[in-house]
C-alpha positions as CSV (number, residue, x, y, z in Angstrom):
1,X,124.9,76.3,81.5
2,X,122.8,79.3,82.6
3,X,124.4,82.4,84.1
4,X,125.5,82.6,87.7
5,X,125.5,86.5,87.7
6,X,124.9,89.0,85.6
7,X,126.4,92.9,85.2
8,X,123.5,94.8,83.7
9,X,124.9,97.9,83.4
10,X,125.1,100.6,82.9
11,X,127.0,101.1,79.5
12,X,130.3,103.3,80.2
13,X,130.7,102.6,83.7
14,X,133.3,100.3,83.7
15,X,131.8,96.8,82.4
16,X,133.9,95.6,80.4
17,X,137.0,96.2,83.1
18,X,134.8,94.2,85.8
19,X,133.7,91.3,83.8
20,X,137.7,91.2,82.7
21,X,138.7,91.3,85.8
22,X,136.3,88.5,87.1
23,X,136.9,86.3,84.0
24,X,140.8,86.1,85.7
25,X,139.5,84.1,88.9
26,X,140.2,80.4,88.4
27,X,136.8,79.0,89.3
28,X,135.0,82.3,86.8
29,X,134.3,80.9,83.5
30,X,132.5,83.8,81.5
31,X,130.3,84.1,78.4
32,X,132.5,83.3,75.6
33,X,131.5,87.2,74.6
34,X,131.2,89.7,76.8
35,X,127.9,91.2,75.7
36,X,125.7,88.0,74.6
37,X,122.2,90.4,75.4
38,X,120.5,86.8,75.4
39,X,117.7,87.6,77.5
40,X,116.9,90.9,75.7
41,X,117.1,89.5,72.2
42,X,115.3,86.2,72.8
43,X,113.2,86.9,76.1
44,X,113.4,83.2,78.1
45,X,114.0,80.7,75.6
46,X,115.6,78.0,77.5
47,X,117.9,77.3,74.3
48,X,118.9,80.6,73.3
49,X,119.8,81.9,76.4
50,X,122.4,79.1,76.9
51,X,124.1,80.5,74.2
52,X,128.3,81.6,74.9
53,X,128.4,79.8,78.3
54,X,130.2,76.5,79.1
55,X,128.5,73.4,78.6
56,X,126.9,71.3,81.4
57,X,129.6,68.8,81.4
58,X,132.3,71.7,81.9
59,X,130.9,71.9,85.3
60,X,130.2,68.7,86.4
61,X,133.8,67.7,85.5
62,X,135.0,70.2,87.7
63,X,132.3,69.7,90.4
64,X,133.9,66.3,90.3
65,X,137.5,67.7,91.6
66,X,135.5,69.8,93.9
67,X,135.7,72.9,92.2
68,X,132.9,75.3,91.4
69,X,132.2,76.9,88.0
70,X,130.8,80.3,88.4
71,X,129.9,81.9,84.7
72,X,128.1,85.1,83.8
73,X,128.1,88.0,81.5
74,X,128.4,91.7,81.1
75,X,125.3,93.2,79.0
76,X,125.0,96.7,79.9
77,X,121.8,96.8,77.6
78,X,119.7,94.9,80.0
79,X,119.2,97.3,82.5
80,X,117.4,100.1,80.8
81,X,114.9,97.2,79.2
82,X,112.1,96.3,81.4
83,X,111.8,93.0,80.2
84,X,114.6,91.6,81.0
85,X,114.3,90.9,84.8
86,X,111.2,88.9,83.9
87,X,113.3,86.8,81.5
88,X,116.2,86.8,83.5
89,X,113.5,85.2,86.6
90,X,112.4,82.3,84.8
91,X,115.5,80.9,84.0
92,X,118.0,82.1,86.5
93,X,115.3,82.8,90.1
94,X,118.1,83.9,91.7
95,X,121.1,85.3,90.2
96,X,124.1,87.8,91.7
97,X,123.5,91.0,89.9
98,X,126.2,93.9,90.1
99,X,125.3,97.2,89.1
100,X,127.6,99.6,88.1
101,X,126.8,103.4,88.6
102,X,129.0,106.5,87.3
103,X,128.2,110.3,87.6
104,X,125.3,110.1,85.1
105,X,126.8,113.4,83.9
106,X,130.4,112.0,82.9
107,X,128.5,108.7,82.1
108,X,126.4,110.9,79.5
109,X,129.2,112.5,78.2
110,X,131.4,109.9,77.7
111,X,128.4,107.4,76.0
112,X,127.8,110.6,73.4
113,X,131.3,110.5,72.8
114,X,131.3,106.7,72.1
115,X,128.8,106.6,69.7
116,X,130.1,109.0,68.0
117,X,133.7,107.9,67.6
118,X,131.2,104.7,66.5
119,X,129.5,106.7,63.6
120,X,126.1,106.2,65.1
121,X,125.8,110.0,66.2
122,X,126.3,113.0,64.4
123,X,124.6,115.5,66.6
124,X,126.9,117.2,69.1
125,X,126.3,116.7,72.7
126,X,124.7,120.2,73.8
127,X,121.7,119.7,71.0
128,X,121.1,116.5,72.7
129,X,121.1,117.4,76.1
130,X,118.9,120.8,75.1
131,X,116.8,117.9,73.0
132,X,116.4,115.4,75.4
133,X,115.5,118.0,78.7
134,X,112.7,119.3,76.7
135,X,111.2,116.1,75.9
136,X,111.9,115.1,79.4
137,X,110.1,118.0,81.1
138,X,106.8,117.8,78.7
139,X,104.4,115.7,80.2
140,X,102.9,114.7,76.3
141,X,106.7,113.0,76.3
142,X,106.5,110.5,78.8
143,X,105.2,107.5,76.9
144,X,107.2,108.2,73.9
145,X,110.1,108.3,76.7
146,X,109.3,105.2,78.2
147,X,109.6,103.2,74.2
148,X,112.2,104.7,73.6
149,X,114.5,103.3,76.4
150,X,113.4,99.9,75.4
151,X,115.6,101.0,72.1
152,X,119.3,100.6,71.9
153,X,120.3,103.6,70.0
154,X,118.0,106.8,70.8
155,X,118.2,110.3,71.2
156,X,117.9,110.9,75.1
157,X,119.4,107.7,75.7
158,X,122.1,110.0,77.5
159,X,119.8,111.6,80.2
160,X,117.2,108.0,80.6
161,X,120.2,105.8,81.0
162,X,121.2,108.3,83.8
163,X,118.3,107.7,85.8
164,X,119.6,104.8,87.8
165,X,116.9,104.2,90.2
166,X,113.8,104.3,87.9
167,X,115.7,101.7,85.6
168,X,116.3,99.5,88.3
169,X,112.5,99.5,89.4
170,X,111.6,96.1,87.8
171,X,115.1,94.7,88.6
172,X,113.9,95.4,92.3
173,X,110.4,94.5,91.9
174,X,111.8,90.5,90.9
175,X,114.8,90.1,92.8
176,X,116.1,90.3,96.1
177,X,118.0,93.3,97.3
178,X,120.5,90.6,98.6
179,X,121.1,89.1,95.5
180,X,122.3,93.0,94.3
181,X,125.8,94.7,94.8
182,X,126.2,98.5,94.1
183,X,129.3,99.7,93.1
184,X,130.6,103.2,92.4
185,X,131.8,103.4,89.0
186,X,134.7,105.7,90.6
187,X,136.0,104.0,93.4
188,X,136.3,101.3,91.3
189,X,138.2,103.3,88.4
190,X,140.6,104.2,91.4
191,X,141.4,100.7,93.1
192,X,140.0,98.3,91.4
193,X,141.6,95.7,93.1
194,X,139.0,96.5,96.0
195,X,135.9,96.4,94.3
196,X,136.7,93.3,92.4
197,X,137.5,91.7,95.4
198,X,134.2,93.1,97.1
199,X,132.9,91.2,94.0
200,X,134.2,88.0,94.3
201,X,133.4,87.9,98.0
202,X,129.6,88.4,96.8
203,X,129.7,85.7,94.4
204,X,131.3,83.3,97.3
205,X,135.1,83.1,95.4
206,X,138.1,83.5,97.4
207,X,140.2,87.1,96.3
208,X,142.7,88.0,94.1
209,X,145.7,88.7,95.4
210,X,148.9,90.1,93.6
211,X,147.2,90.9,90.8
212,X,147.4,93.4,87.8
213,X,144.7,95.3,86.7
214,X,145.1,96.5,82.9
215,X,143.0,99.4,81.4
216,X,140.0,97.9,79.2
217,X,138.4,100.9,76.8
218,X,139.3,103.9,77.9
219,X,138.1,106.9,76.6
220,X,140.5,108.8,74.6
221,X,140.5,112.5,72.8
222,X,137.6,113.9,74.5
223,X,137.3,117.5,75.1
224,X,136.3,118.6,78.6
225,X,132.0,119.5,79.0
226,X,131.0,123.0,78.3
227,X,130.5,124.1,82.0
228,X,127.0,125.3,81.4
229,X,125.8,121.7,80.0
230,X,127.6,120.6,83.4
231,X,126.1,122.5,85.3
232,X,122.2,122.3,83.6
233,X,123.2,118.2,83.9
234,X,124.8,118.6,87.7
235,X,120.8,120.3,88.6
236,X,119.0,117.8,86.3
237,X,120.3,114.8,88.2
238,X,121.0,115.7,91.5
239,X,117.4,115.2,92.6
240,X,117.6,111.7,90.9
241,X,121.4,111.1,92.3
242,X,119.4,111.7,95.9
243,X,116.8,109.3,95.5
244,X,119.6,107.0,94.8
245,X,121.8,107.8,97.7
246,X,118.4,107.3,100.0
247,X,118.0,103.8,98.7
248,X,121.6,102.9,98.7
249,X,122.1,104.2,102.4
250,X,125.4,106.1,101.3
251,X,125.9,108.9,99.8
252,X,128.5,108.6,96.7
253,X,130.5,111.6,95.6
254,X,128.1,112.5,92.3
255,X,126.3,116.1,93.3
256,X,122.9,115.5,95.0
257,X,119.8,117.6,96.0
């Protein structure tokens, strides 16, 4: 089978709770791992990308006892990549795709703090905020900028990944706005019995009801931002956490411009 729906992102705002939760619905039968990153590691190949979901058969079984057999996957790596919508169209025109958005500034924080815990990053968070603002604000930066958000692992990947609505440009320039669901990364942290419900309702499953919703990957041992990165971050995105709000038609509760 190909994907039904796809979470794209972002990375540290509560994917791999989401796709959890989802994978409990009776009629949700997920990628066999949450991440598979098919369609940014092997563009549209018809065979590859049917790798870690359910075999045909699985759902025509079902569809036989007149149930449906929704599957999909969690790969917070697509979003960022600009490629991927266009792989994503060929083989699935019109997928459900649920983005999840968290203040970029906690978001940046807590994706340094990942990495690091992971070995991958050695250089504390300040130097790379300091780091990546610089090379944000010289023009002579922008290409470099724009290559290195195709990477996963890169030094202003905390302040890029931030910018929600300039990484959902080619999303939006392939797919229909009505195939998209926005969801704050903290109202679903506080009920997530809502959003996930919200969710299913999108993707045309009944709700959950009586259920309870475990803690997946929470962030542990973190020390608080230095208030000054805050507030250099809070000015840095607000203009970007604006644009946002003006295409969403809400505001959220990140500061804004």
């Amino acid at each position: 089978m190909l994907p039904t729906f796809f979470i794209p992102g972002e990375a540290k705002c509560g994917t791999t709770s989401l796709f959890r939760y989802l994978s409990m619905h009776p009629e949700v039968f997920p990628s066999d791992v949450k991440e598979p990153n098919n369609f940014w590691q092997y563009g549209s190949s018809p065979l590859w990308c049917r790798q870690h979901y359910p075999f045909r058969t699985t759902s025509f079984l079902r569809k036989l006892s007149g149930k449906r057999t929704v599957t999909g996957e969690a790969s917070p790596e697509y979003l960022s990549k600009v490629s991927v919508p266009a792989s994503i169209a060929e083989l699935c025109p019109e997928p459900f795709l649920i983005f999840l958005f968290r203040d970029p500034v906690e978001r940046a924080f807590s994706d340094h703090h990942m990495l690091v815990k992971a070995g991958v990053e050695t250089v504390p968070f300040e130097e790379r905020v300091e780091q990546s603002l610089a090379w944000i604000r010289d023009p002579g930066m922008a290409e470099v900028l724009e290559r290195l958000n195709e990477l996963e692992h890169h030094p202003a990947r905390y302040l890029l990944r931030g910018a929600y609505l300039k990484n959902l440009g080619p999303w939006l320039r392939r797919f229909s706005r009505e195939r998209m669901l926005f969801i704050e990364s903290e109202s679903f942290f506080a009920d997530p019995g809502v959003e996930v419900n919200r969710t299913l309702k999108f993707l045309g499953l009944s709700p959950l009801e009586n259920q309870e919703w475990p803690v997946f990957k929470k962030g542990r041992d973190k020390q608080p931002i230095d208030p000054e990165i805050r507030k250099r971050l809070d000015e840095y995105f607000a203009p970007l956490n604006r644009e946002l709000y003006n295409f969403l038609g809400e505001d959220w509760s990140w500061p804004a411009s």
